[in-house]
N, C-alpha and C positions, 0 to 999 in steps of 0.2 A: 294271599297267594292266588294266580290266576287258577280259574275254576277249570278252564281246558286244559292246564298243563299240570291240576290235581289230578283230573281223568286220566290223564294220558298215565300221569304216575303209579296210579291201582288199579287201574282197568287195561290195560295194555302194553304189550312184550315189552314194547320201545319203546323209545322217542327223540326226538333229533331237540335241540337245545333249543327255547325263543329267543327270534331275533329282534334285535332292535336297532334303529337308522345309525349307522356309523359314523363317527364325530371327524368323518374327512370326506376328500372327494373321490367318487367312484372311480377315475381313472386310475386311483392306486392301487389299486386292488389286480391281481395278476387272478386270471380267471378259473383256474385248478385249487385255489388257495380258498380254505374254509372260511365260514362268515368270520370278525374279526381275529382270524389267524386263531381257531380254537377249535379243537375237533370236538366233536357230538358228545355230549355224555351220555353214556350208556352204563345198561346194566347187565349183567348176565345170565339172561334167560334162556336158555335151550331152546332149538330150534326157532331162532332169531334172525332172519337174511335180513339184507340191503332190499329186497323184491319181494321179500314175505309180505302179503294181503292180511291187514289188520284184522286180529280177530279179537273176541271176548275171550277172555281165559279159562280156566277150569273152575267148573263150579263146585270142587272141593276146597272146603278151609285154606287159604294161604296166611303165611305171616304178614303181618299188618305194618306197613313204612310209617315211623312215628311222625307228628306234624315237626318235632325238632329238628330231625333228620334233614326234613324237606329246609326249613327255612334258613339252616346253616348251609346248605348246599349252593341255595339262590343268593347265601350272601357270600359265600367264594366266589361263586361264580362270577356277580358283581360288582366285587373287590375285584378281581386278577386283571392288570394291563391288557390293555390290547395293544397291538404293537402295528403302525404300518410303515411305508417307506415318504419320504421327503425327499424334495429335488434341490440341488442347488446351482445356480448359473451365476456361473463369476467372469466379468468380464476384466481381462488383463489390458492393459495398452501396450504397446507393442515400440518399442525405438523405432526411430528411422533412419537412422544411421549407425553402426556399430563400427568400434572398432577392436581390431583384429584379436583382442585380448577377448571382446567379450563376442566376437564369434566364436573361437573357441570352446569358450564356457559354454555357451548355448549349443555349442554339440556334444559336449563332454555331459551335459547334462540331461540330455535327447538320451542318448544312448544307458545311461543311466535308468531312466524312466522307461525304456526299451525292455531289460530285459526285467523287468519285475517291482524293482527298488518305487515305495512310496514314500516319493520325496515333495507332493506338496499334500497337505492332509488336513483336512476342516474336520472343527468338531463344536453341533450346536450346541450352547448351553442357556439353557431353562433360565425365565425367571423366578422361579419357586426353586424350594429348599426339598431336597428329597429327604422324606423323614427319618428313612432306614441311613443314611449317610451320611447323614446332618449336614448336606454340601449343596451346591445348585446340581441339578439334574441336567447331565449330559445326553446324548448321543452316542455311538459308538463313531468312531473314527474313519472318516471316508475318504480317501484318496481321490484325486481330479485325473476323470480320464481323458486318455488320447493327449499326452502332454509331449509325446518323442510325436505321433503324429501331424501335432500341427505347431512342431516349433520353427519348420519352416513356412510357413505361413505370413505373407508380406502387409495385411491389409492393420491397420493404422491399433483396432481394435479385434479382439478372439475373445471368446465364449467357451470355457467349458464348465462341466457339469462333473456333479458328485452327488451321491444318492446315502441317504441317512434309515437306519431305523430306529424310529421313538414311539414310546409309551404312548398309550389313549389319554394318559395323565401326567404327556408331559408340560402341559401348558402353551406357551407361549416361547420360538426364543428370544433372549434378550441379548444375548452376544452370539460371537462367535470366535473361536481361535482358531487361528492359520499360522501351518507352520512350514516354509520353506525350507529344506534340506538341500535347495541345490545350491552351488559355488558362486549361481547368479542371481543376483537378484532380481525381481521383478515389482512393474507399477501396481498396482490393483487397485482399480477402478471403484469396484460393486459387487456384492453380492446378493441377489436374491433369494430366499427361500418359499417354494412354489408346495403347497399340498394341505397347508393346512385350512382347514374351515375356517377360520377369521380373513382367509385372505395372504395374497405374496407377505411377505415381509422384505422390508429391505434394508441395507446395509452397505448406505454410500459410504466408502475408505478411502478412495485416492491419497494413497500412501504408497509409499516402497516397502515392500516385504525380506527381510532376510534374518532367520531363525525363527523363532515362535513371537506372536502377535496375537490382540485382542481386539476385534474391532465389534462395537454395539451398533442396537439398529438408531432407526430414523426415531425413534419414540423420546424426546426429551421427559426429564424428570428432573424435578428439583433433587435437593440431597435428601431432606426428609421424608421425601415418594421414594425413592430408591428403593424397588422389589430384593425380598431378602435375598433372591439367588445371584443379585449384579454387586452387593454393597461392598463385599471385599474387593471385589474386581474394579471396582470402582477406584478407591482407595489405594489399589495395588499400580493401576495405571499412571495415578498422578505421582507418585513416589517414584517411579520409575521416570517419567519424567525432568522429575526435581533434579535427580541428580544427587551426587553427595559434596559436591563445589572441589573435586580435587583429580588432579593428572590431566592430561593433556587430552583433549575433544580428539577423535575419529572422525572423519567425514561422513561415516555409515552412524555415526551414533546419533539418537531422536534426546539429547539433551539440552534443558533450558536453563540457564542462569546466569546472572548478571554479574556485571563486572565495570573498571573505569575506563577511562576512554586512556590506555596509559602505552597506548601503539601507534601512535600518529610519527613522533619523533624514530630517528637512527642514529642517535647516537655513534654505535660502532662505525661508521662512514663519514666522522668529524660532528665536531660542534656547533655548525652551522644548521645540522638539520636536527637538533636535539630542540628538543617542542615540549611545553609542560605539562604533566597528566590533568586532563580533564573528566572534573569530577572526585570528592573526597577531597576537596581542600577547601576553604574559604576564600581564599585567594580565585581559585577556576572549579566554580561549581558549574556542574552537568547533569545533563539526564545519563543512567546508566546504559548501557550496552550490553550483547551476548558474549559469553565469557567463551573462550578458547583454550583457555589455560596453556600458553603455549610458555617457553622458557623463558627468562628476563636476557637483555640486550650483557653482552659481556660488558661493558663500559657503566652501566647503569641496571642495576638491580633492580629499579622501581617499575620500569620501561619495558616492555613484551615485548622479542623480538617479532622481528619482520616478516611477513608471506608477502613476496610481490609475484603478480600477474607475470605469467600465465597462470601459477601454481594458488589452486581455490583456499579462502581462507574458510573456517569450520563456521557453519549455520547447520541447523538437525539437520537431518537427512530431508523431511518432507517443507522442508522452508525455501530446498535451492531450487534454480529457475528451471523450467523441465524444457526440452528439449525447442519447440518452436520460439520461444521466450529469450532461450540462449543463441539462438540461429539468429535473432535478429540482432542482438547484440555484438557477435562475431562478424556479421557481414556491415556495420556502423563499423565498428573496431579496422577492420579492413579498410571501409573507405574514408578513415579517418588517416589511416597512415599514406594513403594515397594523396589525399586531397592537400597533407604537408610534404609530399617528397619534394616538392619542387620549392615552396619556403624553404623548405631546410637546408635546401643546396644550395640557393641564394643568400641565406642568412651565413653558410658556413665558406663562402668564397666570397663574397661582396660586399663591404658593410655599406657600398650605394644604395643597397637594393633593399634592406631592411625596412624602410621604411616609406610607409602610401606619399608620393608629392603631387599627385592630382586625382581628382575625384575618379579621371577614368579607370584608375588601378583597383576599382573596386568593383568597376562593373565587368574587368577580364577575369573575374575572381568565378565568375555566373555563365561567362558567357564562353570563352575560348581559351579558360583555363588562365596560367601564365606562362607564357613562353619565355624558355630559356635564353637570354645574347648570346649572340655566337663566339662574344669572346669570354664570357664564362663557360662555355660546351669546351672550349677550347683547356679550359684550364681542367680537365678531367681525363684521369688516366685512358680512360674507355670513354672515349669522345663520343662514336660511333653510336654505341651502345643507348648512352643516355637521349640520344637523339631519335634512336629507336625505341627506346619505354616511352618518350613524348609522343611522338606519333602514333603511337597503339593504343595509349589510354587517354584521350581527350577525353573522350565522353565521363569516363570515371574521375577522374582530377578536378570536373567542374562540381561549383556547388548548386543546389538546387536557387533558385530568387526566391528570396522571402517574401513574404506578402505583404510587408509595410512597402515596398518599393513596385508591387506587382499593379497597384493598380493610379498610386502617383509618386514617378521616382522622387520626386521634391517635397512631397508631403513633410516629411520628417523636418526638414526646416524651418516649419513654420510654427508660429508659437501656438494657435489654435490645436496643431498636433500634439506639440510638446506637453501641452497643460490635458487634452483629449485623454492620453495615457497614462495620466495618474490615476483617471475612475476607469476606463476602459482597456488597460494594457495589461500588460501579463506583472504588474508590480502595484494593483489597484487598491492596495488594505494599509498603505501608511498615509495619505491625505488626513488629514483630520480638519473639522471648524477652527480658525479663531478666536481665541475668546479675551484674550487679554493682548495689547497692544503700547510699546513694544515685546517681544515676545519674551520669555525669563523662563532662563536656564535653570535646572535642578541638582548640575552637578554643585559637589563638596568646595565650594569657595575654598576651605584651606589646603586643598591639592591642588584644585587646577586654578587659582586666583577668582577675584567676579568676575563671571560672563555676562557682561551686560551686552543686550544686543546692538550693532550700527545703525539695526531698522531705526529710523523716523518720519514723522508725518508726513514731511516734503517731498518723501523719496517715492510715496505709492499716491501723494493725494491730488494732481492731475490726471488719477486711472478710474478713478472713483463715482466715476459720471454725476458730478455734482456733490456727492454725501463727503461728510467727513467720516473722519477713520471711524470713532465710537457710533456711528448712525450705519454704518455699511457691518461694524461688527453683529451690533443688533438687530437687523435684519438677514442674519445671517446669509452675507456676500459674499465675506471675506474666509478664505482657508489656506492651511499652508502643508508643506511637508519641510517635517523639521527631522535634519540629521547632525544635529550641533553636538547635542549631548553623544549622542552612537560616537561620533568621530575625533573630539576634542581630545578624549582622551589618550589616541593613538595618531595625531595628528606630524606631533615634532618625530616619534620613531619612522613611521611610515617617508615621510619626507627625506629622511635620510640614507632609507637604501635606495641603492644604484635605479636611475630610472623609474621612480614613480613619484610623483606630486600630486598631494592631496588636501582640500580644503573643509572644514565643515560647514555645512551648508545650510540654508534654509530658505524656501523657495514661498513667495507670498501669488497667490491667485485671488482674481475679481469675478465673480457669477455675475455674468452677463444678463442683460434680459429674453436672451436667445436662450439660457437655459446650459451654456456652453463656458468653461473658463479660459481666463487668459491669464499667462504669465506677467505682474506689475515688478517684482523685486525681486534680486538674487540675494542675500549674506551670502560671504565668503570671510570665515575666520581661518587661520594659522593658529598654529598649537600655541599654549599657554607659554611656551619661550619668549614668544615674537609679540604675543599679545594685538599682532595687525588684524585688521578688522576692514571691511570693505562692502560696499554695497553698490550692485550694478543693477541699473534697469535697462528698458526697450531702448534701443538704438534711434538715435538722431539723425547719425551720418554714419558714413564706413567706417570709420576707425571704433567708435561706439558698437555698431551692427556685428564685425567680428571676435569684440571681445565678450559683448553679449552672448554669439554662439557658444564663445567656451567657456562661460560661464553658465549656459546649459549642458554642455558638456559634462562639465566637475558635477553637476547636480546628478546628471545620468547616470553617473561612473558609481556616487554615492548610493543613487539607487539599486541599481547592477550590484553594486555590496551587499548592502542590506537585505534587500529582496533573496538574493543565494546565500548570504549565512544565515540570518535570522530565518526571514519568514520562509523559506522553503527545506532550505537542512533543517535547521534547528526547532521550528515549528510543527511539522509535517511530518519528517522524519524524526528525529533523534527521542523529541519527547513522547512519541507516541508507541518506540518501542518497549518502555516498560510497562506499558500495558498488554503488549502481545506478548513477550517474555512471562508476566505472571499470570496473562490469561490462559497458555498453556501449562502452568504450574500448577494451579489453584482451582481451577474449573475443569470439569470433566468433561468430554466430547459428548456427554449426552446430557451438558447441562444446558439449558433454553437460551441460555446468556452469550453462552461459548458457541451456539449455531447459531447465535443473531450475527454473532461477531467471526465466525470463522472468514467469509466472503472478503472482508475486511482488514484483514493481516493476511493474505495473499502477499508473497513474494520481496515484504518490507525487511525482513532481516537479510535476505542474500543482496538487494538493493543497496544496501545502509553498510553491508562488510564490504562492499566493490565498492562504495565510497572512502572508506579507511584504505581499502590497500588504493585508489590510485585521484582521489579527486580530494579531498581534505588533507591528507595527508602532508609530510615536508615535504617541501618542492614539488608537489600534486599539482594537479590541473589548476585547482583554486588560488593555488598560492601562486601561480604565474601566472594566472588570465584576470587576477583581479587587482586593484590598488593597492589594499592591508596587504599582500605578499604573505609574509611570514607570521604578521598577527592577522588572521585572519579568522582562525581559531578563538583566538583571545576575542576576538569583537564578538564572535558568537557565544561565550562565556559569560563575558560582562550582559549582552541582551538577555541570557536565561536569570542571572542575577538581579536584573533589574527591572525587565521591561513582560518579562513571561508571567502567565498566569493563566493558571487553567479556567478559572472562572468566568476569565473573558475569552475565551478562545474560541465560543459560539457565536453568532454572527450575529443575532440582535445584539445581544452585548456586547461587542465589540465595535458593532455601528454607534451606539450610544455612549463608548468610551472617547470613542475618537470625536463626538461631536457630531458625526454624519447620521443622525437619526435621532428621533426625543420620545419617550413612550408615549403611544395614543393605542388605547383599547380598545377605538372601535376601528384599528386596522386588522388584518388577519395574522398578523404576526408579533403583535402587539406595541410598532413602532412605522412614524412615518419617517421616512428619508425627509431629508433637507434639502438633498438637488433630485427633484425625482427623476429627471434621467441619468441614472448613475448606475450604468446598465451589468455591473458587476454584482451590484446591490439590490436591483430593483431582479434580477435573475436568482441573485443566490438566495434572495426570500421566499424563492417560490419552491428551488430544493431544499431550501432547511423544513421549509411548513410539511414537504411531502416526506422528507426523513423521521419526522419528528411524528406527524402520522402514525407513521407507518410501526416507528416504535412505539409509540403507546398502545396501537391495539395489540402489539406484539406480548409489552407488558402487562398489560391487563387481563391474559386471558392465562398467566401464569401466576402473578400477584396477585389476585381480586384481593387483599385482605392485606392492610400495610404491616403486618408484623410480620409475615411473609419474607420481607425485604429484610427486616432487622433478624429473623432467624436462620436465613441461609447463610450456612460456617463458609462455604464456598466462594460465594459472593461478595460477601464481608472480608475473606482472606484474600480475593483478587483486590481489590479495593484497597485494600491496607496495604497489603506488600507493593502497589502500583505506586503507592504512595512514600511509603518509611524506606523499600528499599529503594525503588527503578527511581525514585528524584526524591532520596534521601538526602540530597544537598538544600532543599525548600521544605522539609516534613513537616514543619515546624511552622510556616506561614498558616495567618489565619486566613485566607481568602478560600482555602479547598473547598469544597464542596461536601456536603455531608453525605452519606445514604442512611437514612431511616425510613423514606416509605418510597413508594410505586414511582412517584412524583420528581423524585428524587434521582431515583433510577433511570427514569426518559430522559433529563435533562444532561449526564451524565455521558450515557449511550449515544443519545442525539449531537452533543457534544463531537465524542469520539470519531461518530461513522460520517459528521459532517467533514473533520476537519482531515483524515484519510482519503476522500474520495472527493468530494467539492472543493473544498477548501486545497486541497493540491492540485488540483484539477487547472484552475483558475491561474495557480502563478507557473504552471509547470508546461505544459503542452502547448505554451504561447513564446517559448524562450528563442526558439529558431525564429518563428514569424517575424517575430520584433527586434531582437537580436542579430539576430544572422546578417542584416547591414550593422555593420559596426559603427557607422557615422552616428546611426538614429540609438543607440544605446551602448557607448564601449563602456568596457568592463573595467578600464583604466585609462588613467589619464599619466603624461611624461611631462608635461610643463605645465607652471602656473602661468596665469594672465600679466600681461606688464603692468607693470606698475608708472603710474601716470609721471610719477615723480624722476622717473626712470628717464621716457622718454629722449632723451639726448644724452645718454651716457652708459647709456646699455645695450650693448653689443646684441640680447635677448629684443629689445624691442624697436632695433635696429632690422636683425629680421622682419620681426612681425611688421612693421612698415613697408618694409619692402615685398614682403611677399605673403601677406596673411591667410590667403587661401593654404599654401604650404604650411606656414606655423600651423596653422589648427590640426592638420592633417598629421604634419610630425608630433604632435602633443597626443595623438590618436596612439592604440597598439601598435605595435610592429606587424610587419607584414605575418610575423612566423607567429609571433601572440595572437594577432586575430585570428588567423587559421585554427590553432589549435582551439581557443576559443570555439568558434563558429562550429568545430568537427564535434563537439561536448556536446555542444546546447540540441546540436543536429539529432542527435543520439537521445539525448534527454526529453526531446519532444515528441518521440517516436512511438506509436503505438504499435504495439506486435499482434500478432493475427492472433494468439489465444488469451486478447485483452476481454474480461467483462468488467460489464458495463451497469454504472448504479440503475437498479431494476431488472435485472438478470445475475442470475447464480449457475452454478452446475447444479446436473438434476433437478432442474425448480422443482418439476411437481411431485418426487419423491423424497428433497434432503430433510422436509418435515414428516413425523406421524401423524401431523395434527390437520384435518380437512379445512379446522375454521382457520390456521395458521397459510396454510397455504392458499386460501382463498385471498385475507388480507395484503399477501406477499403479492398477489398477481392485481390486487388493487391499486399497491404502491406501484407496482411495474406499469399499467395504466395512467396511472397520474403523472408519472415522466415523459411519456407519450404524448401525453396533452402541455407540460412543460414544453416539450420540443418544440411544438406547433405553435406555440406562445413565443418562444423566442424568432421564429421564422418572423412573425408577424410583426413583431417589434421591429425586426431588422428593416421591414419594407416600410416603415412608421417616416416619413419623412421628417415630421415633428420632434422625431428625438435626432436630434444632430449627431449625437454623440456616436451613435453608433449605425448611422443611414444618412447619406449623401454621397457626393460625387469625390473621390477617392478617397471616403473613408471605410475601413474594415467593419464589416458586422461582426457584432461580438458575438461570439459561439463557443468563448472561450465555458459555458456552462451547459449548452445543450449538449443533451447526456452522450448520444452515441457517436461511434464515429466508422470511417475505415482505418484500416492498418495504414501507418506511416504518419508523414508530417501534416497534420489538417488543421490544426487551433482549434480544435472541440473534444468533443466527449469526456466524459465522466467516469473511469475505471472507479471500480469499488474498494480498492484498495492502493498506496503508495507501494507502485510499483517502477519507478523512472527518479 
């Protein structure tokens, strides 16, 4: 016991209680209020003031205070709470445009908060266990003031505050609950809490708030750290997520689970748009989807009915696009209907007009719109009128000039282009080496008969600068792009509906000593019916030269398939939702794994359902702006069937499947390229090594110990369920990838946040640039090439003699197909202003608790930086052909950032387009 506060005890009237440093900050403290909220202890001594002058006491016998007395008294004293107050500052975001239903509400609910009613109320909760309660340690309940005062309030972002009082022993908090009582909902941003001795605490949420919520702070925790006062809350979050898999999704509801792809078809509106479920058959296995549980189609039980646009199909509440995200999509949407008003009027009164008959119909497309004849204006009830919507809206009806055509309108023609854009164009990841020659088919000899290929020596060994085939293989010369197998099997259907002609293809390239390829050989087969088979090379004369182009043509068209079902839907999108689906399942938002990966499942599920209801979909954009039409679907089933694997989907591994890279250890990524200017590849090694970084120290400072990995239930049940349920159609393949240690994990993650953000990056934001002239990549093609044998007794190449500049051009889209086309890709390329960007998050420097985590984070964000400046330099590299010379484009389809709108670069961190 302190010896002056013994004194004070026997020797003196009174005494005022010792103090000791308060476990907060002084400014809590209201200055009337006793040291930790505790009055004096006192005793009752007669003639005792506040002002009484210390004396000695009477030197007659008094009763003697036992020492027991004393040291039970110091140890109430320092047992009992001390209690002071906490701040909390939550910032809301604020709409920017409402409509009239929810101005309303937002006065109804002003007014509500006006006269008393606490209708938004935060309550902290501890991460300790309160002993007397056996519960985590709360807060008392504090209401958000000033909420009718600043609901009209216009600025983007509002700040209010709510004041708590807690224990000297409340700890730390680890959550918090917010609970909305009003009719409307609101965003919520963040919440800070300001007072305690360790420092703000924070509590990034950007969620939508409406009824009671739990949101924890920035402090990740594996499962097995999980402090006793978060573990049920923990637990309780994810379950509330899951779901119970039954009744129909709400739009307000924050629900995750998976389901088949079994909404594409409509049945109920005939037969022709009935489409088979993808996913759960053998027949058309798929990656899973988010479930909506909505009703099955009257006509077909198996089949979900329909949501079409305008009316939103269900993704959770915090997955749909927020408001600038949607603005840019609405005002594309808009100039999409514009930019076909005038095809469509032309297509639905002229079948002259349907189709391009000279090049310059492509440039009135850019430049001064398409003006209507006067004798089609004529044939229009309201002549007047439509003459009047021409003249008002030129400027809106034109399309932007892509940039293949921006800096050489004839570029595209030239074979050096044509072959340039398989390693540097927005379709740059099917090229593959070489390696056997002629090239041999994989499909099932007894379905589609043998496909032996037409290629032979004769046909490429004039291109060969001297080498025969086996000498230019092994020197690795020779590469192709083979779409035989993709297309053979859907070759004789595809052909048979109305207007589209389709060949399988396979395109042979020679590496120059420039560093640069050129196109040597086209295949061209016909489906197993026809069994024709064909092979065109470089033009001799004109009649050669123009069926060569369309014979680059069919190839493009092929590509334009492949590249939009496979590698971009199917790849990018479809299979990487069942990872975001069970990582909101299975991982907690305050598990390390679930904040490396939040940034990263941005905005891919409301993407992927605006894909179902109007671009995959029957009769969708896809299925009319591409060749397959109606099997288009089905081509992207049989590729997840056949050609998909997770294990190659990382980019060294995938450079090395295709042949385009060999392992060398002493490179930095542990493979050298084979054409080292292959500016897709020589770029995207520089963001995978910096992804791959970045998640290893991420890893490592949560894993240091490989059992780590093998005992998080969490981890292991994201893992599992990504796998048995979300591509339950493949569970079963041996090529998945394990998790047992750290190791395991990076490559995994690395994986993932590559092929989200880079890896889409690459074939997506380049689709307009390249695109957007149809000549240089159409999405379909309407006629095959004549046939030599033809020549004088076909009416088809009777044409083509006569006018082959036209032939090609009519074997092009339609006027009213390229449009719609060209208004997609428009849209699809389009960055919106509240895009990030890989190496930027929301709240960098607070979404982590961890100093050394967010030190690392602004490492990688630095190392992109220097990526950037790396790619600039390359561009000015004269030496790399590929992507530096006189009208050719710099490739930037990898440098990270960009602006808002059409530019062929930047890196979003997640598949959002």
């Amino acid at each position: 016991m302190p010896v002056a506060l013994h004194n004070q005890l026997m020797g003196f009237t009174s005494f005022a209680s010792a103090s000791s440093k308060p476990l907060l900050h002084n400014n809590t403290f209201q200055h009337n209020q006793p040291l930790f909220g505790l009055n004096p202890i006192s005793f009752p001594f007669h003639n005792t003031t506040r002002g009484t002058r210390l004396r000695r006491g009477p030197r007659f016998p008094v009763a003697a205070i036992s020492q027991d007395f004393i040291k039970t008294t110091l140890r109430v004293h320092a047992e009992k709470p001390v209690q002071f107050k906490v701040r909390a500052v939550v910032t809301v975001r604020n709409k920017i445009r409402e409509n009239f239903r929810e101005t309303m509400l937002k006065h109804l609910d002003a007014i509500s908060d006006s006269i008393g009613t606490r209708n938004v109320v935060l309550e902290l909760i501890g991460t300790d266990i309160d002993p007397k309660r056996k519960s985590p340690k709360k807060s008392n309940k504090a209401a958000l003031k000033n909420w009718s005062k600043k609901s009209s309030v216009k600025a983007e972002r509002v700040n209010y505050t709510a004041e708590f009082i807690v224990d000297s022993d409340f700890g730390v908090p680890g959550a918090i609950a917010v609970t909305n009582k009003h009719q409307r909902e609101f965003f919520l941003e963040s919440i800070v809490i300001e007072g305690f001795v360790s420092g703000a605490v924070h509590f990034p949420c950007n969620s939508w708030v409406q009824g009671e919520r739990i949101f924890f702070s920035n402090k990740a925790y594996l499962p097995g750290d999980t402090p006793a006062g978060l573990r049920v809350l923990r637990e309780k979050e994810l379950i509330n997520l899951r779901g119970d898999g039954k009744g129909v999704r709400k739009l307000c509801d924050r629900i995750y689970d998976f389901d088949t792809y079994n909404d594409l078809g409509n049945p109920d509106e005939g037969i022709e748009l009935t489409r088979p479920t993808l996913g759960g058959t053998q027949n058309h296995p798929y990656p899973r989807r988010c479930r909506t549980g909505r009703a099955p189609t009257d006509t077909d039980m198996h089949a979900e009915s329909r949501v079409d646009l305008p009316q939103p199909m269900y993704v959770p509440r915090d997955e749909q696009f927020d408001e600038s995200k949607m603005n840019t999509f609405v005002i594309k949407r808009l100039k999409a209907v514009l930019h076909n008003l005038i095809p469509g009027l032309k297509a639905s009164l002229s079948a002259d007009n349907q189709d391009f008959n000279r090049f310059s119909d492509f440039d009135d497309l850019y430049n001064d719109s398409q003006p209507l004849q006067d004798e089609i204006i004529k044939k229009f009830p309201l002549s007047q009128v439509v003459i009047k919507i021409q003249q008002c809206s030129q400027e809106l009806l034109k399309y932007d000039t892509p940039k293949i055509i921006s800096k050489d309108k004839f570029a595209w023609l030239r074979d050096d282009e044509f072959a340039r854009q398989a390693i540097a164009g927005v379709n740059p990841i099917n090229i593959e080496r070489l390696e056997v020659f002629p090239p041999v088919s994989k499909l099932d000899p007894e379905m589609y008969g043998h496909q032996e290929s037409a290629l032979k020596e004769e046909h490429i060994f004039a291109q060969l600068n001297g080498m025969t085939v086996q000498q230019a293989i092994q020197a690795n010369k020779l590469f192709m792009i083979n779409y035989h197998d993709v297309y053979v099997p859907f070759v004789d259907r595809i052909n048979a509906l109305d207007g589209r002609k389709s060949y399988a293809t396979r395109t042979i390239f020679f590496l120059t000593p420039l560093g640069t390829l050129k196109p040597i050989a086209i295949e061209l087969s016909l489906g197993p019916s026809s069994g024709s088979k064909r092979v065109v090379t470089p033009p001799v004369d004109a009649t050669t030269y123009w069926k060569w182009q369309l014979a680059k043509a069919h190839v493009c068209a092929n590509d334009a398939g492949v590249h939009q079902l496979v590698n971009h839907w199917l790849r990018t999108h479809a299979c990487t939702e069942p990872f975001i689906l069970s990582a909101h399942r299975q991982l907690s938002a305050m598990h390390p794994v679930f904040k490396l990966l939040e940034p990263h499942m941005r905005y891919t599920l409301d993407i992927n359902a605006l894909a179902r209801q109007k671009l995959i979909n029957a009769d969708g954009i896809i299925e009319s702006s591409f060749t397959p039409g109606r099997y288009c679907t089905e081509i992207s089933s049989a590729a997840y069937k056949h050609l998909w694997r997770f294990d190659m989907e990382g980019l060294p591994a995938d450079l090395i499947r295709r042949g385009m890279a060999v392992p060398d250890a002493t490179q930095p990524n542990g493979v050298k390229l084979v054409i080292e200017d292959y500016p897709y590849a020589a770029d995207g090694l520089m963001v995978w090594s910096a992804i791959e970084n970045w998640v290893r120290a991420y890893v490592k400072h949560y894993y240091g110990h490989p059992s780590k990995v093998c005992n998080d239930r969490e981890l292991q049940a994201w893992y599992s369920e990504s796998i048995n349920v979300g591509h339950a159609d493949l569970r079963h393949e041996r090529w998945w990838p394990t998790l047992n240690d750290s190791e395991d994990l990076v490559s995994i993650l690395t994986t993932l946040i590559w092929t989200v953000s880079a890896q889409h990056a690459a074939i997506n934001f380049g689709q307009y640039p390249y695109g957007g002239y149809v000549p240089n990549r159409p999405p379909l093609m309407r006629r095959l090439i004549p046939e030599d044998e033809e020549e004088k007794k076909s009416e088809k190449q009777a044409n083509f003699m006569a006018d082959p500049e036209k032939y090609f051009l009519n074997a092009l889209p339609s006027l009213l197909q390229a449009t719609k086309y060209m208004a997609i890709v428009d849209t699809l390329s389009t960055h919106s202003p509240d895009e990030e960007y890989l190496g930027e998050r929301q709240q960098s420097s607070i979404w982590s608790g961890e100093a050394e985590i967010i030190e690392a984070f602004y490492n990688f964000s630095a190392e992109m930086r220097e990526i950037e400046k790396e790619i600039e330099r390359r561009n000015c590299d004269p030496t790399l052909r590929n992507r530096c010379g006189p009208g050719v484009l710099p490739y930037e389809l990898l440098a990270p950032t960009s602006q808002p709108g059409v530019t062929c670069r930047g890196i979003p961190n997640s598949v959002s387009t």
